[in-house]
Structure formats: structure tokens, C-alpha cells
VEXPASE-83738 format. One line per 10 residues: number of its first residue (from 1); their letters; for each residue x, y negated, z negated of C-alpha. Coordinates in steps of 0.1 Angstrom, whole numbers, padded with zeros to 4 digits. Layout:
N
NUM	A	X:Y:Z ~ ...;
//
This chain:
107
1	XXXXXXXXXX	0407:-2013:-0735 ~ 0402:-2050:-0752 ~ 0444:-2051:-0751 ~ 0442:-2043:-0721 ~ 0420:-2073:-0708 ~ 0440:-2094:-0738 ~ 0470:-2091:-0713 ~ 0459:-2093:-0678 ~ 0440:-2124:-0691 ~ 0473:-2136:-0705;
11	XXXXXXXXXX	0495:-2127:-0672 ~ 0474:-2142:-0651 ~ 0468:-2175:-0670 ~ 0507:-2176:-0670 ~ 0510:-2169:-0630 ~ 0484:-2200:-0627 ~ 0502:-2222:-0652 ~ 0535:-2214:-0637 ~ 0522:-2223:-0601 ~ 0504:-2253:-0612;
21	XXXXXXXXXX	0537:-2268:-0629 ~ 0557:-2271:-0600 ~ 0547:-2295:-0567 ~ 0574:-2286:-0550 ~ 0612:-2283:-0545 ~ 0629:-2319:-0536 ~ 0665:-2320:-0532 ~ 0681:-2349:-0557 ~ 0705:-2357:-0531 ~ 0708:-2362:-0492;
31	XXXXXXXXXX	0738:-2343:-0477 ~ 0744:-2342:-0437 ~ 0771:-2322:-0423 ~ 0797:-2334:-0397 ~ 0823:-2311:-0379 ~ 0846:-2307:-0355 ~ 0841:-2281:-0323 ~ 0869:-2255:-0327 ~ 0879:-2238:-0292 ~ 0903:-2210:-0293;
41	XXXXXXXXXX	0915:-2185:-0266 ~ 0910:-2159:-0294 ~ 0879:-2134:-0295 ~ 0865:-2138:-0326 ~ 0834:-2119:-0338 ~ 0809:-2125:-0364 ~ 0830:-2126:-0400 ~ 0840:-2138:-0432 ~ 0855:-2173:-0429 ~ 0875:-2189:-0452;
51	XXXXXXXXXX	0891:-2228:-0447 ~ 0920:-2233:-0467 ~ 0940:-2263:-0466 ~ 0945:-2268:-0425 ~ 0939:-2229:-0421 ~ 0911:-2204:-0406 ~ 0912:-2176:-0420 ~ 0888:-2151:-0403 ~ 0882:-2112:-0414 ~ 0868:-2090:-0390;
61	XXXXXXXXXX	0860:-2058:-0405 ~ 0847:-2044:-0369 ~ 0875:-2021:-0363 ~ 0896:-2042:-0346 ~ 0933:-2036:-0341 ~ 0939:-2066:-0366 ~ 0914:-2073:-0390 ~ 0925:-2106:-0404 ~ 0933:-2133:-0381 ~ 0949:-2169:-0391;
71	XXXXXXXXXX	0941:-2201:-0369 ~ 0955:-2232:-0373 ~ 0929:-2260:-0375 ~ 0945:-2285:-0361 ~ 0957:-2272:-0328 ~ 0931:-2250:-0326 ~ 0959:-2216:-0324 ~ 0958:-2187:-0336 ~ 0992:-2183:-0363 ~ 0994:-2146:-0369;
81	XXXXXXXXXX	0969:-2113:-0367 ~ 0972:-2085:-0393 ~ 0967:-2063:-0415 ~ 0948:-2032:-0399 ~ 0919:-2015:-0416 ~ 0927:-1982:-0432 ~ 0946:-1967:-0468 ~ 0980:-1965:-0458 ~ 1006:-1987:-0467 ~ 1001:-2027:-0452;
91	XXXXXXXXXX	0964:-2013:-0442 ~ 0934:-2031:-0458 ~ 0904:-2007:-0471 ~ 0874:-2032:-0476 ~ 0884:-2065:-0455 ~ 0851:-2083:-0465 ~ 0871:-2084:-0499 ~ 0899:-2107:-0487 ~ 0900:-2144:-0507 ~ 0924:-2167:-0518;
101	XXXXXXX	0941:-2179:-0551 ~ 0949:-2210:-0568 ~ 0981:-2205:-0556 ~ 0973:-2207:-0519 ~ 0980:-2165:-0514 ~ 0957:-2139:-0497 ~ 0947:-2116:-0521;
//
């Protein structure tokens, strides 16, 4: 029974000591974040989103015809939809997966 009080005494002096030590989270530096609004003719639901280089890559995984759509940046376009979702051959199992290499290719 006395090891028993031994350690609730001890866990809750460290809860206390461990709340006390901290007076709160400050970031060290400022950062503000600026964009650019992106219109596009293109349906595009709620996704992984990956900028790379001028691109937008965007993977749907809502069982869309073409789960992986390409958009140009710049003009705003979509470049090229593929890849459905399925185990075949040129079909994607997990979508949510998708990423890119050092390289610059869709893996």
C-alpha cells in the first residue's frame, strides 16, 4: 500500500512540475502567407495536393473516372487527367499514396 502512495505522490508531483515549467508556446519566428487565387473550369474535390515546380497535381481518390489530375499554375489549365482507380494494368490501387521524386517523376 506505502508503494503505492510512493508513486501516485511521485506522478502527480511530475504532472505539476511538468505543467508549471512551461508558460506557453511562442513561435520563434513570424511567417504570413501570400497566394495567388487559382480559377479553373475543372471540378476538383477535396484532395491530396502537391505543387511541383509550375504544376498542380491533385489526387482525387473519390471514384472519379480519372483520379489524378495535372493543372498548370500558370495558366490556370488543366494538362492531362489519368490514371483510374483500380488493379489492372495503368490503374492506381491507393491514390492517396501518389508523390514525387527528386527526379521530378510521379511515383
Amino acid at each position: 500500500m506505502a508503494k503505492t502512495h510512493i508513486l501516485w505522490y511521485f506522478l502527480v508531483s511530475l504532472f505539476l512540475w511538468g505543467c508549471n515549467q512551461q508558460k506557453g508556446f511562442k513561435f520563434k519566428t513570424e511567417t504570413s502567407l501570400q497566394g495567388v487565387e487559382f480559377i479553373t473550369n475543372d471540378t476538383l474535390a477535396m484532395g491530396k495536393t502537391i505543387v511541383f515546380d509550375s504544376l498542380l497535381i491533385v489526387v482525387q481518390s473519390d471514384n472519379r473516372e480519372k483520379c489524378l489530375r495535372i493543372l498548370d499554375l500558370n495558366t490556370q489549365n488543366l494538362i492531362s487527367a489519368a490514371a483510374m482507380i483500380g488493379r489492372g494494368p495503368g490503374e492506381i490501387a491507393n491514390p492517396a499514396n501518389i508523390s514525387i521524386d527528386e527526379k521530378g517523376r510521379i511515383l
